[in-house]
Structures are given as C-alpha cells and as structure tokens.
Residue frames as qw, qx, qy, qz and C-alpha x, y, z in Angstrom:
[[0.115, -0.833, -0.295, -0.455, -6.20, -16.07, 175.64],
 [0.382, 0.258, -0.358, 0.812, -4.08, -13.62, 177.75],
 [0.243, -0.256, 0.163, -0.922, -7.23, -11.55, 178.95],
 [0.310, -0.342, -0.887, 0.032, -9.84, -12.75, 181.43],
 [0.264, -0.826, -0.263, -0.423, -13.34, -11.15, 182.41],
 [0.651, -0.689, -0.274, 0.161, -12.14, -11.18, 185.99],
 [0.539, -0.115, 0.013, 0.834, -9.18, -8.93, 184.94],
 [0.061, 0.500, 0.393, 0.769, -10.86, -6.64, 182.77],
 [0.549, -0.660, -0.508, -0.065, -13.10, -6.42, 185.74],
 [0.476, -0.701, -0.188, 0.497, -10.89, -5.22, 188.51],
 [0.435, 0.137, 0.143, 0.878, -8.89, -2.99, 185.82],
 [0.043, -0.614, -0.432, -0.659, -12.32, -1.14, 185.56],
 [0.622, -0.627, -0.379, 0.277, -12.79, -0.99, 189.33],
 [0.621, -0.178, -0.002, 0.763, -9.33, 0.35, 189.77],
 [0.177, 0.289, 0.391, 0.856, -10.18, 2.91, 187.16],
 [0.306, -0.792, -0.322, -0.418, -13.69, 4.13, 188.58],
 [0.548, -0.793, -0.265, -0.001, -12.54, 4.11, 192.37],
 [0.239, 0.835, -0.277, 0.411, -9.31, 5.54, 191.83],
 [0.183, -0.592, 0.774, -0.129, -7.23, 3.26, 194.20],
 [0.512, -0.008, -0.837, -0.193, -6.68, -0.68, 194.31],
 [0.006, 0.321, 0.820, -0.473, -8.36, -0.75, 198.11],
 [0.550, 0.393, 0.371, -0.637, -11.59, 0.78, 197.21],
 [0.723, 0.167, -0.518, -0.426, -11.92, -1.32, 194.15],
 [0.230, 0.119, -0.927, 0.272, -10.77, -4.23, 196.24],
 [0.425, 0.075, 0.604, -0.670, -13.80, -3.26, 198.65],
 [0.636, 0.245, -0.150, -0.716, -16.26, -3.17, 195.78],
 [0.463, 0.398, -0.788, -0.079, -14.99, -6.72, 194.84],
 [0.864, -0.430, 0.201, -0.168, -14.72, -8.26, 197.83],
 [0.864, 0.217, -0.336, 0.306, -11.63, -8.87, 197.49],
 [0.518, -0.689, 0.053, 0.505, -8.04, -7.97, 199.53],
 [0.499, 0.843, 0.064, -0.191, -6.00, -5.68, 197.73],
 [0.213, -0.549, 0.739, 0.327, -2.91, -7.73, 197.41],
 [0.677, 0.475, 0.562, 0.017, -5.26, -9.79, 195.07],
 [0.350, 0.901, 0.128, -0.222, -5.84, -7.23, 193.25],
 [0.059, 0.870, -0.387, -0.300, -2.47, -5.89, 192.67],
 [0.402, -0.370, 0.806, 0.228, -1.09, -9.38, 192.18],
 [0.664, 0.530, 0.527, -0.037, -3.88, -9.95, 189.09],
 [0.244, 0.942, 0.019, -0.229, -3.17, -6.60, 187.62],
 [0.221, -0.758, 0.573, 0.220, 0.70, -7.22, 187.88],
 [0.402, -0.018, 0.864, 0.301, 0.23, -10.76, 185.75],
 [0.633, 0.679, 0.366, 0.067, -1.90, -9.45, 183.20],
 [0.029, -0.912, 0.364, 0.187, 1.18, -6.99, 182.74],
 [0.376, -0.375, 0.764, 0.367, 3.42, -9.81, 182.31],
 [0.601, 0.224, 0.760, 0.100, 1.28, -11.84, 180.19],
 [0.631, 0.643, 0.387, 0.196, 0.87, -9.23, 177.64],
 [0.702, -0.057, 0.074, 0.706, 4.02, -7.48, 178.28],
 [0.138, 0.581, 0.141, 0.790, 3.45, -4.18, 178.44],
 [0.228, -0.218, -0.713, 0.626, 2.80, -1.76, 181.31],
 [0.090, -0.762, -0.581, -0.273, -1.18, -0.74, 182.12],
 [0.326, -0.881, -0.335, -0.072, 0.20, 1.70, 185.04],
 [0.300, 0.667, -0.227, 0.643, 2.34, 4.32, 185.74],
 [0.702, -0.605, -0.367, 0.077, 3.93, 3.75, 189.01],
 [0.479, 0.173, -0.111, 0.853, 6.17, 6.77, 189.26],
 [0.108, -0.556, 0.062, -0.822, 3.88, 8.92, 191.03],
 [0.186, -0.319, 0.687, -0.626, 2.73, 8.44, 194.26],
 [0.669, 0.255, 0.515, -0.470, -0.93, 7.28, 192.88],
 [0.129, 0.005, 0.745, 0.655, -0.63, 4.97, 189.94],
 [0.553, 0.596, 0.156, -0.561, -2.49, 5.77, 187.19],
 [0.875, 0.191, 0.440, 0.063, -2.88, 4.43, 183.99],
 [0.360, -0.362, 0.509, 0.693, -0.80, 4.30, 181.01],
 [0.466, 0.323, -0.381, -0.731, -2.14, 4.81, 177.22],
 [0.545, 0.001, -0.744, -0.386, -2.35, 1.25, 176.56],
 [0.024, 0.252, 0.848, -0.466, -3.95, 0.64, 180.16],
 [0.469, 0.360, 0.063, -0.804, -6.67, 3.57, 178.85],
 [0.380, 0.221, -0.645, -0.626, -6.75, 1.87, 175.59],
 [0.280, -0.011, -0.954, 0.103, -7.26, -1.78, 177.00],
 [0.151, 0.381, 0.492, -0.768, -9.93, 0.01, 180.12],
 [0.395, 0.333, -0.098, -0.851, -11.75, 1.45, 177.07],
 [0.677, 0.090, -0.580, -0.444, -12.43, -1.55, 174.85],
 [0.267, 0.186, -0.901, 0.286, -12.84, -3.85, 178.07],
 [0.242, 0.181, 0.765, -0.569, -15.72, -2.76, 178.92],
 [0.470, 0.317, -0.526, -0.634, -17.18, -3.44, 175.90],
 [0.576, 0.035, -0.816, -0.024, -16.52, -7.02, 176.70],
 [0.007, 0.115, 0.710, -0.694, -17.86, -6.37, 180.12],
 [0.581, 0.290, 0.459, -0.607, -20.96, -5.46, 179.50],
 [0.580, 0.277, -0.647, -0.410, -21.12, -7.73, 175.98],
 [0.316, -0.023, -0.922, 0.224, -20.36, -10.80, 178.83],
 [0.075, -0.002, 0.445, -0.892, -22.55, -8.99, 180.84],
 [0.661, 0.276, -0.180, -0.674, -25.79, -8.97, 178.24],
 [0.488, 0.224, -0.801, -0.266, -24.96, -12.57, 177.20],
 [0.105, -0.092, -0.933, 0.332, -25.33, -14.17, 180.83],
 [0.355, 0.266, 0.327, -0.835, -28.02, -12.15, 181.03],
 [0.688, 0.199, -0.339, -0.610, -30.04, -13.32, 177.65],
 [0.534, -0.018, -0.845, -0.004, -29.27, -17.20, 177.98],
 [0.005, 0.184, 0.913, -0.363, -30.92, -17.01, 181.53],
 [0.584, 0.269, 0.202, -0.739, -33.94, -14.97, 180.18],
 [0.584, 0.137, -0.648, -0.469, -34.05, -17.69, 177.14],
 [0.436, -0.104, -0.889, 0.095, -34.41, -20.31, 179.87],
 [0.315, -0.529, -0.684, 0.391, -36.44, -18.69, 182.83],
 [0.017, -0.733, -0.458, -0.503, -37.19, -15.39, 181.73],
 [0.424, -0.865, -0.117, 0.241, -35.85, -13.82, 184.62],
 [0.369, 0.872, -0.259, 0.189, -32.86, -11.69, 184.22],
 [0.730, -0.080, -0.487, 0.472, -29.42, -13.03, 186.10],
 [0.377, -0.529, -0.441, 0.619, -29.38, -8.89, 187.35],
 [0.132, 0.816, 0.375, 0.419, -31.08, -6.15, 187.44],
 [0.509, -0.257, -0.235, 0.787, -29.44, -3.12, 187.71],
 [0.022, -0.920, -0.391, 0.012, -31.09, 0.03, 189.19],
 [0.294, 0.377, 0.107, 0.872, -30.06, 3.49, 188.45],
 [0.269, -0.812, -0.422, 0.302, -31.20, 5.83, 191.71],
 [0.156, 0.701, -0.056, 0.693, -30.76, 9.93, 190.95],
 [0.355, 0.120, -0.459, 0.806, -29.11, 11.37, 194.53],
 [0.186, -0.308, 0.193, -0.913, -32.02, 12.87, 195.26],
 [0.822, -0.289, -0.255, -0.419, -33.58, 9.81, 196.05],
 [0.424, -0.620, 0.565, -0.341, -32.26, 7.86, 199.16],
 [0.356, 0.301, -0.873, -0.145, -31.42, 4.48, 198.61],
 [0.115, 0.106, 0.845, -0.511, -33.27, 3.11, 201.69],
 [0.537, 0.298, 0.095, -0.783, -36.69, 4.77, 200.12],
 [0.662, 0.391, -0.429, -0.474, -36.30, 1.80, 197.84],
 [0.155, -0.310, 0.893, -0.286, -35.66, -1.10, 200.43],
 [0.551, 0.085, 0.721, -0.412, -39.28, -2.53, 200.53],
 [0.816, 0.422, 0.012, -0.394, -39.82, -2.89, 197.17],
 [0.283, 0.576, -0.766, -0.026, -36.66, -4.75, 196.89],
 [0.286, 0.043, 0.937, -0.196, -37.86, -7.50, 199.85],
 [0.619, 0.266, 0.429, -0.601, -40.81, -7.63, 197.97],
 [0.716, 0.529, -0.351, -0.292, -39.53, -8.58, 194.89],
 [0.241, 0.488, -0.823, 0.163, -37.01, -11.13, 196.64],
 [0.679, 0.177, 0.537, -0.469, -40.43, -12.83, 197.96],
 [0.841, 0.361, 0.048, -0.400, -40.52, -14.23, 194.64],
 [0.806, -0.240, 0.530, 0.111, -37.46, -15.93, 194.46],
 [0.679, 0.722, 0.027, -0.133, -36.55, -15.47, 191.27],
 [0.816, -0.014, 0.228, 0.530, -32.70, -15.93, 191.52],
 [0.392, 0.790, 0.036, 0.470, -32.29, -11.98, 189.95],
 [0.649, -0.229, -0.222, 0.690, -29.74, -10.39, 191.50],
 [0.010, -0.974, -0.224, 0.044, -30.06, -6.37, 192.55],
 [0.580, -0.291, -0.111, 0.753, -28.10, -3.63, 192.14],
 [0.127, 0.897, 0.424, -0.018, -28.52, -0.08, 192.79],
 [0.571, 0.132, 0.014, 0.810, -26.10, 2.35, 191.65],
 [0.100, -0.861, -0.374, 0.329, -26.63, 6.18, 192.63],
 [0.462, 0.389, 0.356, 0.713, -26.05, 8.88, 189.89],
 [0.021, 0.739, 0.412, -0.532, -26.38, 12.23, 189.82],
 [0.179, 0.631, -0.233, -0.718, -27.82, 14.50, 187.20],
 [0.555, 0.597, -0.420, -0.400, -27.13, 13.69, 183.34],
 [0.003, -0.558, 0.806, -0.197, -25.73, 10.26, 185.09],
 [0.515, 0.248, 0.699, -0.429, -28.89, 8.76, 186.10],
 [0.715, 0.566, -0.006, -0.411, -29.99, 9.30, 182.46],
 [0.045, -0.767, 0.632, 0.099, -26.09, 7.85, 181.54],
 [0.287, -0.282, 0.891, -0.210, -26.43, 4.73, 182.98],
 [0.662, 0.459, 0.535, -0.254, -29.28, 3.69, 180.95],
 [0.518, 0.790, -0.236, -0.230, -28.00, 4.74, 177.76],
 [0.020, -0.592, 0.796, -0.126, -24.22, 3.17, 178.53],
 [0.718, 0.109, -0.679, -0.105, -26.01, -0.05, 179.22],
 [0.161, 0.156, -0.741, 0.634, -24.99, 0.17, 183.09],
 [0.442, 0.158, 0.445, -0.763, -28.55, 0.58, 184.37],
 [0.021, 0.363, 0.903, 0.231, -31.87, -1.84, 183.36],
 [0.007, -0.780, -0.511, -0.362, -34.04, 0.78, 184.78],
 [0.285, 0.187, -0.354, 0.871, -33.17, 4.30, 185.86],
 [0.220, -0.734, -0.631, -0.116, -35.50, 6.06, 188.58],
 [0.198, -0.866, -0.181, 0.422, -35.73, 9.67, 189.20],
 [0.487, 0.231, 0.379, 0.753, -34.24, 10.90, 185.63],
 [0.209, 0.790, 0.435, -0.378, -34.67, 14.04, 184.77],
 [0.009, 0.518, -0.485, -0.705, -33.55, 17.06, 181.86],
 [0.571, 0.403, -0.444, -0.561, -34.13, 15.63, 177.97],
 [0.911, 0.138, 0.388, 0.008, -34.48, 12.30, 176.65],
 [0.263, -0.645, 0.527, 0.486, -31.15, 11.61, 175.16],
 [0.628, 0.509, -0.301, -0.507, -31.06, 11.50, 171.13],
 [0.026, 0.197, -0.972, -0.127, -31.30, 7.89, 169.57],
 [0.859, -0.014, -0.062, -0.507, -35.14, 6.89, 170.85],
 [0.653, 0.000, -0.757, -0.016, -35.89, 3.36, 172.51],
 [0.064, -0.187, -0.767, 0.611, -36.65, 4.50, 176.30],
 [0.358, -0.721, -0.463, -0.370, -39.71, 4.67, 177.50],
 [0.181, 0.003, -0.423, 0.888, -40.45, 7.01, 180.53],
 [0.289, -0.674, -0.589, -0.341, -42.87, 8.01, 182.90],
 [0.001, 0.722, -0.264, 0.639, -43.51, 10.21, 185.49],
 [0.323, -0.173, -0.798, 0.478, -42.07, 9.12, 189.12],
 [0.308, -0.869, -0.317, 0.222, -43.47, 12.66, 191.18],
 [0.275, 0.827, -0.081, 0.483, -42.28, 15.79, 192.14],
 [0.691, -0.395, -0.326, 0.511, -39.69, 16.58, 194.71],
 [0.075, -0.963, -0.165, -0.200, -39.15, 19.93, 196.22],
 [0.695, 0.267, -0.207, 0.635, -36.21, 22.28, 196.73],
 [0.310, -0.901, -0.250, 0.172, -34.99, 24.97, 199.05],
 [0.586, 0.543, -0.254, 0.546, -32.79, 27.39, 198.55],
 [0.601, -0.788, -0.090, -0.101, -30.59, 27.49, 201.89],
 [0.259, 0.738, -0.389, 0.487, -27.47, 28.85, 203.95],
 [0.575, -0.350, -0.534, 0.511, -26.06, 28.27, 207.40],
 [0.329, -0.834, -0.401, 0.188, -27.13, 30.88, 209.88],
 [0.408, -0.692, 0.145, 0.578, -23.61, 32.78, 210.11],
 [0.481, 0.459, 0.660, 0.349, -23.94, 33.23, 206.15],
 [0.017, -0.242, -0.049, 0.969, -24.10, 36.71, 204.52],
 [0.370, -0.231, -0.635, -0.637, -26.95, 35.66, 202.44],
 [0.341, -0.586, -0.734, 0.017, -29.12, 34.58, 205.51],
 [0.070, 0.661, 0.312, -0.679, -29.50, 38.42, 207.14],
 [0.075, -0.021, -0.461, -0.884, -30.20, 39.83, 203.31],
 [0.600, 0.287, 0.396, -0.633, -34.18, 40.41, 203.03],
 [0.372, 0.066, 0.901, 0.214, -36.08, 38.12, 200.93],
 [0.959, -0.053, 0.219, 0.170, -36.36, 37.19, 198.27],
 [0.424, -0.557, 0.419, 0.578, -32.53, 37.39, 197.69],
 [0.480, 0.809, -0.101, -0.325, -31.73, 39.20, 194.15],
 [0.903, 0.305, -0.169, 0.249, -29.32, 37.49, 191.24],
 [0.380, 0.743, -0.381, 0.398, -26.51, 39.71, 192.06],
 [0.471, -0.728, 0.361, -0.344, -26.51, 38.72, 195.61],
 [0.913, -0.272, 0.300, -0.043, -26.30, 35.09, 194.95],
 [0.775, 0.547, -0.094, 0.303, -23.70, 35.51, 192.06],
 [0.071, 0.816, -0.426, 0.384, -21.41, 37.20, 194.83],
 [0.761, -0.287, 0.247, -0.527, -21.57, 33.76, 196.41],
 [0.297, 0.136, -0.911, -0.253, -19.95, 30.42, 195.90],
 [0.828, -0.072, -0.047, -0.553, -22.43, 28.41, 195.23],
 [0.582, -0.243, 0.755, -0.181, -22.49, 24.13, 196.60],
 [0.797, 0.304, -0.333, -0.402, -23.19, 21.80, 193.78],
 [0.751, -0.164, 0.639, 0.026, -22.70, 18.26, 193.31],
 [0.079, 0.373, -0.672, -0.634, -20.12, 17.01, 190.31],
 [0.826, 0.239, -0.112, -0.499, -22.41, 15.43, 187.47],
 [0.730, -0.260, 0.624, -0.105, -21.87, 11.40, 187.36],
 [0.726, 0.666, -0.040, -0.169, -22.39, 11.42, 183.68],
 [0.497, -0.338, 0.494, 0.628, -19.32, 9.49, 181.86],
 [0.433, 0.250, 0.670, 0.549, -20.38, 9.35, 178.18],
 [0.222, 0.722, 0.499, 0.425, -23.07, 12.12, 177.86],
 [0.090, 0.665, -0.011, 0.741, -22.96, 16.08, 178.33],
 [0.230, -0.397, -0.581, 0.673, -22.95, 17.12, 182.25],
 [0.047, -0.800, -0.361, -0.477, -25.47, 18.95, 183.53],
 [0.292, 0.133, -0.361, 0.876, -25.93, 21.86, 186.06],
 [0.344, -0.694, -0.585, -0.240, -28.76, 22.84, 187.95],
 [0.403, -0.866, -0.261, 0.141, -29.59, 26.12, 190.18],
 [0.662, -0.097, 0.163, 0.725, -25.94, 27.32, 189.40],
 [0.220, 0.912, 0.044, -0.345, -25.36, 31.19, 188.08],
 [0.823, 0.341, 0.013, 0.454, -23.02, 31.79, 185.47],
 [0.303, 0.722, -0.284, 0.553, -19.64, 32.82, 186.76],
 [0.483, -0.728, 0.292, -0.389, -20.55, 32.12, 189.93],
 [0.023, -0.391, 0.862, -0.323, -17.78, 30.51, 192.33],
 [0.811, -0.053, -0.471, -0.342, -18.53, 26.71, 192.64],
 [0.325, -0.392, 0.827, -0.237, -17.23, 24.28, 195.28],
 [0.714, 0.277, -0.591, -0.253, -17.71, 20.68, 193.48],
 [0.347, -0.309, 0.827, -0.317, -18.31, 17.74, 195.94],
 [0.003, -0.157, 0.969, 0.192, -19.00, 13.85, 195.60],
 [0.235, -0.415, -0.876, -0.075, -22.79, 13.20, 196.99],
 [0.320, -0.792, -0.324, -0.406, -25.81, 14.95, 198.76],
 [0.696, -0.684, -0.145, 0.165, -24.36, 14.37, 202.23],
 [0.513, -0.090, -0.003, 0.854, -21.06, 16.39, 201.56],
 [0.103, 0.447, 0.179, 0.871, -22.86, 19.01, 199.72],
 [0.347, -0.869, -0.177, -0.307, -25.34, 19.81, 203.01],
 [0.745, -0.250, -0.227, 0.575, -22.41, 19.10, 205.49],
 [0.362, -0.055, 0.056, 0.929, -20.64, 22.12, 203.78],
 [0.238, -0.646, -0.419, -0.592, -23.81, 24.30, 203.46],
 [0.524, -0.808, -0.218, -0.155, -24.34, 24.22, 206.94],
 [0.575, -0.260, -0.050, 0.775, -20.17, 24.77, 207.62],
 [0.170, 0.852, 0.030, -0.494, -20.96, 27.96, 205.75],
 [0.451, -0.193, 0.493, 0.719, -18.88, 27.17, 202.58],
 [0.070, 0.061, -0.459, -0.884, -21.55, 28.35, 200.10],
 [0.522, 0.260, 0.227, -0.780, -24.89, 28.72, 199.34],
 [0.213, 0.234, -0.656, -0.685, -27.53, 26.58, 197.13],
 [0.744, -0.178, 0.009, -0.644, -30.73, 24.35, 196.82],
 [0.021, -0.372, 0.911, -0.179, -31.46, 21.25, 198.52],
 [0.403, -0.363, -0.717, -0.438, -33.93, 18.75, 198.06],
 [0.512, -0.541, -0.094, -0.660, -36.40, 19.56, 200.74],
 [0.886, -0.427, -0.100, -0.150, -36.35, 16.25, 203.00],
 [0.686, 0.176, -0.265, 0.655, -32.52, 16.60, 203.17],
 [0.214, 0.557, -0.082, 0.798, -32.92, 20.64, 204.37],
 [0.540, -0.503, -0.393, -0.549, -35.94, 20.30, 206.62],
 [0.791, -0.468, -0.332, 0.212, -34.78, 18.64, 209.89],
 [0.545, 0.206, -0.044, 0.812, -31.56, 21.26, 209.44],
 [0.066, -0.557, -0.233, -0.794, -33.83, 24.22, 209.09],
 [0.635, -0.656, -0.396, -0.103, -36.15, 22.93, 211.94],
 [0.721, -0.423, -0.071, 0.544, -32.73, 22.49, 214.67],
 [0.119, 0.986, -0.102, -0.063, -31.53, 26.36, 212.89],
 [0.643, -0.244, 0.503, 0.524, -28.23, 24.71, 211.49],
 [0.250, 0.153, 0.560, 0.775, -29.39, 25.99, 208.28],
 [0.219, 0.426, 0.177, -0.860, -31.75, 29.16, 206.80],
 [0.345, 0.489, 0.654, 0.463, -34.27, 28.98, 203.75],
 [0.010, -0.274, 0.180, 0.945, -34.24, 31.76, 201.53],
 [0.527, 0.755, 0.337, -0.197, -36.89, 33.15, 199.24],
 [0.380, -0.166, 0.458, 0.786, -34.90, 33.76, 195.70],
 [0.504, 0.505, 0.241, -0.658, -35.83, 35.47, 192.88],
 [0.149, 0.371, -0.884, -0.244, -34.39, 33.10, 190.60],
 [0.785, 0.069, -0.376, -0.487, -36.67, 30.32, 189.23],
 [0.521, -0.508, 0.667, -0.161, -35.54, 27.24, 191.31],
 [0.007, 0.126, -0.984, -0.127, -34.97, 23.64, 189.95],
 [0.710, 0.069, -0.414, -0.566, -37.64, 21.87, 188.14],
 [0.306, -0.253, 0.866, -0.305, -38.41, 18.99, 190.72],
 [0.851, 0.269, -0.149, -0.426, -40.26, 16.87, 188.00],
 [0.037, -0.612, 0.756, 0.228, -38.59, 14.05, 188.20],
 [0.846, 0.223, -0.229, -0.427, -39.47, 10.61, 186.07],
 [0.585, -0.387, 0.709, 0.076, -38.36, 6.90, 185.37],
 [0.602, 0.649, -0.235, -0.401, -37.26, 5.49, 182.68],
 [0.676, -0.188, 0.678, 0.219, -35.95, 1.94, 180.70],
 [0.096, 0.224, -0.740, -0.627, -35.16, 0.69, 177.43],
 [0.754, 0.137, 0.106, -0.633, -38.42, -0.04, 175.51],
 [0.707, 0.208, -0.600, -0.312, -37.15, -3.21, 173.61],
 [0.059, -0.347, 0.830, -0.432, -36.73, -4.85, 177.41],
 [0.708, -0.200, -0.422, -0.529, -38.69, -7.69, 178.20],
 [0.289, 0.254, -0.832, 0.400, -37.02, -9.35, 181.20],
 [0.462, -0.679, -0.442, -0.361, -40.05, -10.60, 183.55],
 [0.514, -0.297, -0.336, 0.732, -37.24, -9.05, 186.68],
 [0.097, 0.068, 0.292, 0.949, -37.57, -5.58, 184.74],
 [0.491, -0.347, -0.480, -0.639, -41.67, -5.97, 184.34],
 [0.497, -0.530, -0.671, 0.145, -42.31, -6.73, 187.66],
 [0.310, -0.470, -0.275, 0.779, -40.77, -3.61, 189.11],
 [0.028, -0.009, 0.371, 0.928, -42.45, -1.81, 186.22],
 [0.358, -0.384, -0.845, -0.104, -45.61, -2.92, 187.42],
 [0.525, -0.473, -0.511, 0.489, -45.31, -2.01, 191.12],
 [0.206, -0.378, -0.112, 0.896, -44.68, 1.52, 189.74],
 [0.085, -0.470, -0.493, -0.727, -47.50, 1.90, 187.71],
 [0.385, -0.723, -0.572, 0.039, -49.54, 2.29, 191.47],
 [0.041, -0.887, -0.140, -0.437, -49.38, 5.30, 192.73],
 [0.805, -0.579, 0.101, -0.080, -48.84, 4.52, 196.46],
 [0.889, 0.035, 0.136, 0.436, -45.08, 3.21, 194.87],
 [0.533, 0.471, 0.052, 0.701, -44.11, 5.82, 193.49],
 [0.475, -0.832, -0.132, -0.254, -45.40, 8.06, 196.43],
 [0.909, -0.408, -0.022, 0.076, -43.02, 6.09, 198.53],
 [0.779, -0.182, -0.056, 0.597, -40.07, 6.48, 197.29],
 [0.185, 0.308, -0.153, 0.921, -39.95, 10.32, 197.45],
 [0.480, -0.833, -0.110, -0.252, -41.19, 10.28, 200.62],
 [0.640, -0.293, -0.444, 0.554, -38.60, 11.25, 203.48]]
C-alpha cells in the first residue's frame, strides 16, 4: 500500500491552508516534514501531486483527484476509530464542534472544562465556520454538533435542531464615513452607493450564503469577524455587526450605528446534530444545552 492516512492527511492540510507552514502548524509538525512526506508519496506513486512552477505550488489534476477521494478515507478512518471506541466505552474518540463566527470561541471554554471533569478520554475540537459553513460541516461529516446554525435545513433529513437564542446586529460605519453624517434611517440607495464589508462564506460542499448584502453593491470579502470590524472602522465599507463585537467600538466613537431602512439580519440562531447520533460525548453536551442558563452563555459577550 503506497498511500498512508498520515499522507492523505497533510495533503488535505496543505490544500485547506494554502501553504506547507500553516498546515505544518495545524499538525504540529516542521515543514520540512511535511514537504519531505509529500515529496515520497510522489515518488512512490510516480506521478506529480504539485505544480511547482509558480511561485506557490498548487496542485496538479491528479493531486485534486487523489485530495478529493482522500478524504473520503479520512473521514471513513475517521468514523471507524470513532465507532470501535463507542462499541467499547461509548464515548466517542472526538468530538468535533462546529462554532458559527458569530459566536466567540472562548464563550464556549467552561463548558468544555466541564465536560473534561469527566474524564472521558474524548478529544475536542472546535472549528469556526461562517454562514452556510456552520450548517456544512455537519452535513460533510466534519462537525458532530454544529452551534449557532442558521438559514434552511439542508435537503436529505436526519438533523435534529433546536433553538440556541437570538443575537443582535448593528448596522455601522467609522466616524469619517459618508454614511455616518446621512440622517437616519439611511435609505437603500444610499447604502447600495457603498461597498459593503462581508465575510467570505466557509461553506465547501453546499450553496454560499449572503446576509445584509444589496444586490450590485460593491463588496470587500475578508477571512473572519476581526478583519471585517478592523476594516469597518478603517473606513473601507459599511455593514452589520453582531452587536457585542460593535458595542465597545461605538461606546470609544471608532465606529457609528445607523438606523437603516432595510430589514436587518435575522439573529435567530439554532444548534443542530445528526439525529441517528448516539455517542454518550455528543449527549452530554446535548444535555447541558437543553438548560437555558447554557445556552444564555454562550451568546453572551
């Protein structure tokens, strides 16, 4: 056998983080590892995975090809280690959380030591999605439970879902802004004369969404929450922000809230797993969020 999980592995790294030193980070590894794994799975099936004629390699067809059906076998190896330790201890080997951007990762620290009070050997991990991504990762298999989903329930059936809470938006500008001396509340045409801030959807497999956005209107497309206020309050463009992100800004007059007349962003926002789970890693944190006081918690900041 030519191919080994621990290749397939970093190939996929490589591929999400778009160099061999930030996959290397993710890893823990150094990234002459890396390159020196990648470069013998090349020999061993003779063919080349990367195109190294441009400045950033990238992959070749049969690296895509090989990237595509590998993680198949990633998360197939992935599910297996996972069932043979629930058949013996019923815990999962790891549970892996799906967090929508608009929740903070930290908001979700104490219920983590609390669940690592029980010892269980499960292993965490929280990925952070955003949009149609957060719903993605549960569908794709990448997520065990996702928390702060919102839009449809993608077509197929098998997730349950409830509601997390609601989280609130503003719609806001930096001070030297032409939108922040307009009277309120500010009219479509003004904000369509506007580029507007957005964050890119995370989604790989299903439809991207878009939220608060006009059509036509000038975008500026950035990676995470904390780029998109950064450049809000540089003045690059206008758009909503989850409240506990805007709020200290607004206070210190780094940034304006607007009245619009535009509907804002549904700030329902929900969790959600596969229903045929049973893992007792999966049910414990499904528990903890049936109280109120939990789910409170983590959209508070």
């Amino acid at each position: 056998m030519k191919l080994s999980l621990d290749a397939l592995q970093a190939l996929d790294a490589i591929e999400r983080k778009g160099s061999f030193a930030a996959a290397a980070a993710e890893l823990h590894r150094v990234p002459s590892a890396l390159t020196y794994t990648m470069q013998k799975l090349e020999q061993d099936l003779g063919v080349a995975l990367f195109d190294r004629s441009r400045r950033r390699a990238r992959l070749t067809p049969a690296g895509e090809e090989l990237m595509r059906e590998g993680r198949q076998l990633l998360r197939a190896a992935d599910e297996l280690e996972c069932r043979v330790k629930r058949v013996a201890t019923g815990w999962e080997t790891e549970l892996r959380i799906a967090l929508d951007i608009m929740i903070p990762a930290p908001q979700l620290f104490a219920l983590i030591a609390d669940f690592y009070a029980e010892e269980s050997g499960t292993r965490i991990r929280v990925s952070h999605e955003v949009l149609a991504g957060t719903w993605d990762a549960l569908v794709s298999g990448r997520a065990d439970l996702a928390l702060g989903v919102s839009g449809e329930v993608p077509a197929g059936g098998g997730y349950a879902i409830r509601m997390l809470g609601y989280k609130d938006f503003v719609f806001a500008v930096a001070p030297a802004h032409p939108l922040a001396k307009l009277p309120d509340p500010l009219q479509h045409e003004q904000i369509l004369a506007h580029r507007a801030v957005a964050i890119g959807d995370s989604s790989r497999s299903l439809a991207p969404r878009s939220v608060g956005l006009l059509t036509g209107q000038d975008v500026l497309t950035l990676p995470d929450l904390q780029s998109k206020v950064a450049a809000q309050v540089a003045g690059l463009g206008c758009g909503y922000l989850p409240a506990h992100a805007a709020a200290p800004l607004i206070k210190a007059k780094r940034l304006v809230a607007k009245e619009v007349e535009e509907i804002k962003p549904a700030g329902n926002l929900y969790y959600a797993w596969r229903a045929r789970e049973k893992g007792k890693a999966l049910r414990w944190f499904l528990k903890r969020l049936d109280d109120q006081d939990v789910r409170a918690s983590l959209l508070r900041y």
